[in-house]
Backbone bond lengths (Angstrom), bond angles and torsions (degrees), N, CA, C in turn:
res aa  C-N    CA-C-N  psi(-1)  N-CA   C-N-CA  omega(-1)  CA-C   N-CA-C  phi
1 X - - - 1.448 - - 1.524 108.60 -
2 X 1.442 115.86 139.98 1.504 130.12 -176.96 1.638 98.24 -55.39
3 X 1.165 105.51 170.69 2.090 113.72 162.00 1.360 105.25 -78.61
4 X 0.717 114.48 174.45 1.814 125.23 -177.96 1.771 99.79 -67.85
5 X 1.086 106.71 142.07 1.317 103.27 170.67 1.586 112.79 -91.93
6 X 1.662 108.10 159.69 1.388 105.39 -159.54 1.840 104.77 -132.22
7 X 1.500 115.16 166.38 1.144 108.35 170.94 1.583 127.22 -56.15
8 X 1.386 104.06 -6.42 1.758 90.80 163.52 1.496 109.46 -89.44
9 X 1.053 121.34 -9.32 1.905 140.12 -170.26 1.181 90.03 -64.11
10 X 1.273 126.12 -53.14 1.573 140.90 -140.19 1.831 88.12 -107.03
11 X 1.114 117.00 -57.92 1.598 103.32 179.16 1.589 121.16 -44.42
12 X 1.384 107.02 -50.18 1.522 110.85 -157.35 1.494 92.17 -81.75
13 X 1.555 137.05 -12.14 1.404 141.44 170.77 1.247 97.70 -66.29
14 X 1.502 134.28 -66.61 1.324 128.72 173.67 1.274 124.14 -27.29
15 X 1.731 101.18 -52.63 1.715 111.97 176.39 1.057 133.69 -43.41
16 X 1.782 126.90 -34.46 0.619 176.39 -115.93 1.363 111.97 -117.83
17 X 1.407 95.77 -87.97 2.084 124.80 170.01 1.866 84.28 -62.83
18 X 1.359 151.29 -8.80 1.715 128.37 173.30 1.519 94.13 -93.95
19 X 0.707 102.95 -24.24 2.112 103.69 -158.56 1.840 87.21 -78.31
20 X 1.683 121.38 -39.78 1.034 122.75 -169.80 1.370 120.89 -53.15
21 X 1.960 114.33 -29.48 1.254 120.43 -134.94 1.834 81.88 -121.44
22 X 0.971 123.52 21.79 1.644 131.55 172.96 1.557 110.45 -69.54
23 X 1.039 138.45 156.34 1.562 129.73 175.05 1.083 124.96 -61.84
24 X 1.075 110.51 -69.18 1.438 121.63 165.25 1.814 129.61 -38.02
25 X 1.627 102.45 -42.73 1.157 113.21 143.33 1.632 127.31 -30.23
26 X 1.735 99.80 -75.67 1.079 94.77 177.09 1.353 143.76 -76.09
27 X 1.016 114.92 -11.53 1.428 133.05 148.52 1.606 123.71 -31.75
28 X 1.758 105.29 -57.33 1.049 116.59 -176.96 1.606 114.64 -86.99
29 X 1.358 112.05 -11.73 1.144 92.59 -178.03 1.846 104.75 -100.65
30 X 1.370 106.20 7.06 1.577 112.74 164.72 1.916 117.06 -73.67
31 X 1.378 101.08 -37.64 1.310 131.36 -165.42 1.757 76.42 -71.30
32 X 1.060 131.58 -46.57 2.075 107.27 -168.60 1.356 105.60 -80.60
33 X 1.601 111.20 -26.58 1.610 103.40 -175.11 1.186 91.00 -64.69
34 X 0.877 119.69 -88.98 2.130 119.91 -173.46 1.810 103.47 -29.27
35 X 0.849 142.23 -17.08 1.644 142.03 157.96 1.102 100.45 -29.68
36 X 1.963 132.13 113.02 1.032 127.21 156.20 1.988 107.87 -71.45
37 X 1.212 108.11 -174.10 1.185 111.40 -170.17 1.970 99.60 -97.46
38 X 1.228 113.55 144.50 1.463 120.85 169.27 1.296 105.31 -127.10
39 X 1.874 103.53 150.21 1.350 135.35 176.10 1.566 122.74 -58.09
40 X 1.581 93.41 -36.21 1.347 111.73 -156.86 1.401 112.98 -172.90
41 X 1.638 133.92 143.36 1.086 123.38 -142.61 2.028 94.09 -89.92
42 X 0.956 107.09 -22.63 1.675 101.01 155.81 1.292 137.15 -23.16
43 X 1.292 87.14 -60.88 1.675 127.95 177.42 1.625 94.97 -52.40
44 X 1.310 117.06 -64.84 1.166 140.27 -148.74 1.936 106.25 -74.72
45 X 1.522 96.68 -56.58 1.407 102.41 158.49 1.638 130.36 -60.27
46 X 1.495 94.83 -38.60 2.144 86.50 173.90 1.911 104.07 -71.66
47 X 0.932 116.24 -39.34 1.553 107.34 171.23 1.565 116.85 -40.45
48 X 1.948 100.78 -52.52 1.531 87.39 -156.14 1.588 77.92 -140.55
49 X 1.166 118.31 98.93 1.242 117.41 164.26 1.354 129.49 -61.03
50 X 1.623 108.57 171.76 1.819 107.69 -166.97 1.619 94.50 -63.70
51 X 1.134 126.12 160.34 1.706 146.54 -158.66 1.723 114.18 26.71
52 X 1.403 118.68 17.34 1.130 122.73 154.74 2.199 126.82 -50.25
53 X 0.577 116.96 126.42 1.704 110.20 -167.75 1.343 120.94 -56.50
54 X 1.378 133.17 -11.93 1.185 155.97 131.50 1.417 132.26 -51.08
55 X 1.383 97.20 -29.55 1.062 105.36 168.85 1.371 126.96 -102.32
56 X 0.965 106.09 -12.58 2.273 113.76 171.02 1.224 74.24 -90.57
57 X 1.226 165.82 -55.90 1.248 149.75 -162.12 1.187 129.01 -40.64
58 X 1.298 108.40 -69.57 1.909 126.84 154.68 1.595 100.37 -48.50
59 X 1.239 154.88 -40.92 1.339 148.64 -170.83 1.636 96.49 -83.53
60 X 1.236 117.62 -42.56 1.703 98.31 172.74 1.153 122.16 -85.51
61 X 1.387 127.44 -6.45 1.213 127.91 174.81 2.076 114.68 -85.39
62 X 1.431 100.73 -37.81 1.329 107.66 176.38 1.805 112.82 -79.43
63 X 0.994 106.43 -33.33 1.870 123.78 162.71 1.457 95.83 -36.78
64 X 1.040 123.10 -59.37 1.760 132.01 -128.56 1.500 88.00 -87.67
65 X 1.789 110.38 -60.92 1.033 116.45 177.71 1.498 129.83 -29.61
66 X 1.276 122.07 -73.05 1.226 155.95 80.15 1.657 110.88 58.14
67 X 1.010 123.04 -57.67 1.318 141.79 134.33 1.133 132.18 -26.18
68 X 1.745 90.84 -87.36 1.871 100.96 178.31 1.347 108.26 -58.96
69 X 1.552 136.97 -31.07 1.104 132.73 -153.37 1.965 91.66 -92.86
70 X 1.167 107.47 -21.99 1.553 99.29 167.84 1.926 126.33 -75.81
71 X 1.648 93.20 -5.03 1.630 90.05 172.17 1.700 92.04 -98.28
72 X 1.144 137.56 4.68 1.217 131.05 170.29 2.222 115.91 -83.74
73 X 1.422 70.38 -58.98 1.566 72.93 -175.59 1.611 97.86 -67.23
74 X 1.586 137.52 -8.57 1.711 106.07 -174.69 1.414 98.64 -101.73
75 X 1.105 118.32 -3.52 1.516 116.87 156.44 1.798 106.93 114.16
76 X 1.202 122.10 19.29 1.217 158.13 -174.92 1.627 127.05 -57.90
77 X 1.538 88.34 -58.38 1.470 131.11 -173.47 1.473 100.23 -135.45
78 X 1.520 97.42 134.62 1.650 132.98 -168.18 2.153 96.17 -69.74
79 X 1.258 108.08 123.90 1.617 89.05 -162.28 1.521 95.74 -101.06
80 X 1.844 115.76 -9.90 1.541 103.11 177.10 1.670 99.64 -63.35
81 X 2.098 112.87 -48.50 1.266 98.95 -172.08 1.588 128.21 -62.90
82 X 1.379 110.91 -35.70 1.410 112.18 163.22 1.602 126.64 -27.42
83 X 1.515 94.86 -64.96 1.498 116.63 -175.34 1.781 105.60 -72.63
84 X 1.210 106.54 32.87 1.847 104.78 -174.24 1.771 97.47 -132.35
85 X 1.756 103.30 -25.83 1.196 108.69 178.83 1.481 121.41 -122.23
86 X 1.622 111.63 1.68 1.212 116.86 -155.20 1.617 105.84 -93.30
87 X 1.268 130.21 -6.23 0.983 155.82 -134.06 2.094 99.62 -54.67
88 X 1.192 125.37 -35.48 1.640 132.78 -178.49 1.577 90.76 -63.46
89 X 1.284 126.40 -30.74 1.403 110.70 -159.22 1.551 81.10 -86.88
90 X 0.962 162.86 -9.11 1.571 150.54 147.83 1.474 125.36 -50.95
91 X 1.188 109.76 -42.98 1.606 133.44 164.85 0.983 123.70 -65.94
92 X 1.423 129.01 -42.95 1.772 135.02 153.70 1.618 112.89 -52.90
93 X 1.501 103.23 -42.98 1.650 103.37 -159.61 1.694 85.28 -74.43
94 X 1.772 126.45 -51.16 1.387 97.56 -163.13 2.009 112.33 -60.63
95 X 1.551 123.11 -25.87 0.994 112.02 172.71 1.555 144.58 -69.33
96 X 0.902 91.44 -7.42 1.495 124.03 167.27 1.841 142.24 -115.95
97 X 1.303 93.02 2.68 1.603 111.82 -161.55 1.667 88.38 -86.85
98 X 1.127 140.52 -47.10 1.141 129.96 -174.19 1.776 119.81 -71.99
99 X 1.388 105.39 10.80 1.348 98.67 -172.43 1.873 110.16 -131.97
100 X 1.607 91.75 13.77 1.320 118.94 173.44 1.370 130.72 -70.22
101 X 1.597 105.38 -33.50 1.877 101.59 -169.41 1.610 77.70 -105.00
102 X 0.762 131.45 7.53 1.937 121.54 167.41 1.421 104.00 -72.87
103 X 1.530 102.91 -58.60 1.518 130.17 -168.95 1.611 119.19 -44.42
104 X 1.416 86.30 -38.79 1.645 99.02 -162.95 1.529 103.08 -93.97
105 X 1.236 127.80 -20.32 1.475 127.73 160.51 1.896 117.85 -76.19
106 X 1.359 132.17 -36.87 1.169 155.15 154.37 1.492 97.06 -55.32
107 X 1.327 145.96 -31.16 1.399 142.33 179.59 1.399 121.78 -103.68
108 X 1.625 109.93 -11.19 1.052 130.28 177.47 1.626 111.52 69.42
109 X 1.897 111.95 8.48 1.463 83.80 170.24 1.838 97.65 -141.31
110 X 1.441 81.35 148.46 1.346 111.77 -175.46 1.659 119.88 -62.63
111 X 1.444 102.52 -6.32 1.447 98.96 177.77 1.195 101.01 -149.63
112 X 1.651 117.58 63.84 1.529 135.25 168.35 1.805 103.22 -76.59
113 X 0.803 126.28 136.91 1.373 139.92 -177.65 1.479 108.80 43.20
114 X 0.903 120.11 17.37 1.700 126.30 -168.25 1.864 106.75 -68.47
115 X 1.299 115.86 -18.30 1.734 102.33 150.83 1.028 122.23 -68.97
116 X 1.300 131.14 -54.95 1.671 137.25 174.62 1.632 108.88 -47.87
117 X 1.363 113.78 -40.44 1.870 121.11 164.50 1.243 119.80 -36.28
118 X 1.527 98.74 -49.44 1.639 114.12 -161.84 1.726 99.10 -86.72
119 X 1.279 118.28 -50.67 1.431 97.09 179.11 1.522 118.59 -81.05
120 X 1.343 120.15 0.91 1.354 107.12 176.74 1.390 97.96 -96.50
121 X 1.304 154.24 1.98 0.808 139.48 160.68 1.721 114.85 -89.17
122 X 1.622 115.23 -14.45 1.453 129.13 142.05 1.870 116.11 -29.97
123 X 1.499 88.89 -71.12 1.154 94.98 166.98 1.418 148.33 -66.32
124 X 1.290 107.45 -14.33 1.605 124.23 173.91 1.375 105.87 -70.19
125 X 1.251 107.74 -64.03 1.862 123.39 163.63 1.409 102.59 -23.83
126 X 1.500 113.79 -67.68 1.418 104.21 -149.37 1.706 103.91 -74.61
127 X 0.923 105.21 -63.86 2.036 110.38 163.19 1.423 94.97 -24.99
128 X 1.543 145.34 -84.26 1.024 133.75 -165.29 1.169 129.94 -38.58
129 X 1.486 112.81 -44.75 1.331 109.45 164.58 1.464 137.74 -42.21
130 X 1.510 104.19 -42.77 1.678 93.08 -176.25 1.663 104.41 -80.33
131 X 1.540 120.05 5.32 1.635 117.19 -169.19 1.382 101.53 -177.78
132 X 1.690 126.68 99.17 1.478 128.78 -167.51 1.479 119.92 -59.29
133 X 1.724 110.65 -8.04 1.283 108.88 -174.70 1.611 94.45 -120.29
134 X 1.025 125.37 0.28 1.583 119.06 161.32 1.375 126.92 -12.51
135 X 1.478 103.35 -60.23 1.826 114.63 -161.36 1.328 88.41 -81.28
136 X 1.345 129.29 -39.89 1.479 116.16 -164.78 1.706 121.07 -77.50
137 X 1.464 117.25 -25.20 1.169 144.07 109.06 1.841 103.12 25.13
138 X 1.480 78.54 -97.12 1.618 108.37 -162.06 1.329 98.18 -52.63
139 X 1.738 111.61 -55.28 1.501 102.67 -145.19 1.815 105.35 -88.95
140 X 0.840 112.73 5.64 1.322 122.13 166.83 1.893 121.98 -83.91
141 X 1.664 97.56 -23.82 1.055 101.21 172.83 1.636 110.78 -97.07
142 X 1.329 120.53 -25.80 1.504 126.61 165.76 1.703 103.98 -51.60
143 X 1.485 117.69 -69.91 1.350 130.90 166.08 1.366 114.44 -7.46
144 X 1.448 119.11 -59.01 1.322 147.20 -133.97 1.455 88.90 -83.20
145 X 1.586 118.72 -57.05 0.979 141.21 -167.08 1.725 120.29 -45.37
146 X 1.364 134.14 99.25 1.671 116.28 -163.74 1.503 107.60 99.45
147 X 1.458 131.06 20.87 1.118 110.74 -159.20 1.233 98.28 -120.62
C-alpha cells in the first residue's frame, strides 16, 4: 500500500488537471479521442506524418502523459491518488499502446513512454480487480472510438 497521500499529492494533481485545460492541450487531447486505431506505426505515420497536426498532437498528448506518470513511478506523486483521478492516461495508453513496442525500436529507445506503461498497467490491475474483463471491456470500447 502507497503512504497516505498529502496536500502536495492533491496540489501537483490540480497542476496537472490546469496544464490539461490549456488550448492547445485541449485540442490535442480531442485529436486522440478521434484517433482511429492502427495496425502498425506505418499505418500510423502515412496517415499523419512527422509534423503533421495530428501528429504533434499524439506527441503532446503522450509527452504529458508520460510525464505525470513519471512523478508517479519516481515516487513523487501518491499513485493510489493518481490512479483515482488519473483515469485519461488509461484511455490514451489503450489508444496508443499497440503502436508502442514498434515505436520504441523505430526510436531506438527501449524505454519510450515506459512511465505511462507502468502506470497504465497500475491501472489495468486495479480496474481488473473489481471485474477481470473490465480493461478489456474498456479498451475495446476506447478502440472503437474514431474508427
Amino acid at each position: 500500500m502507497d503512504q497516505q497521500a498529502t496536500y502536495d499529492d492533491v496540489n501537483l494533481i490540480l497542476k496537472l488537471y490546469e496544464l490539461r485545460r490549456e488550448e492547445r492541450m485541449r485540442k490535442a487531447r480531442n485529436d486522440i479521442a478521434r484517433l482511429k486505431q492502427f495496425g502498425s506505426l506505418a499505418e500510423f505515420q502515412a496517415a499523419y506524418p512527422p509534423g503533421s497536426d495530428v501528429e504533434a498532437s499524439v506527441r503532446m498528448v503522450t509527452s504529458y502523459w508520460d510525464m505525470a506518470a513519471s512523478f508517479v513511478t519516481s515516487g513523487v506523486l501518491n499513485k493510489e491518488l493518481f490512479l483515482q483521478s488519473g483515469g485519461e492516461l488509461l484511455f490514451v495508453w489503450a489508444k496508443i499502446a499497440d503502436l508502442v513496442p514498434e515505436s520504441r525500436k523505430a526510436f531506438n529507445n527501449p524505454k519510450y513512454l515506459s512511465n505511462m506503461e507502468t502506470v497504465a498497467n497500475a491501472a489495468i490491475e486495479n480496474m481488473n480487480r473489481a471485474n477481470p474483463a473490465a480493461y478489456e471491456a474498456f479498451s475495446k470500447r476506447v478502440k472503437a472510438m474514431g474508427a
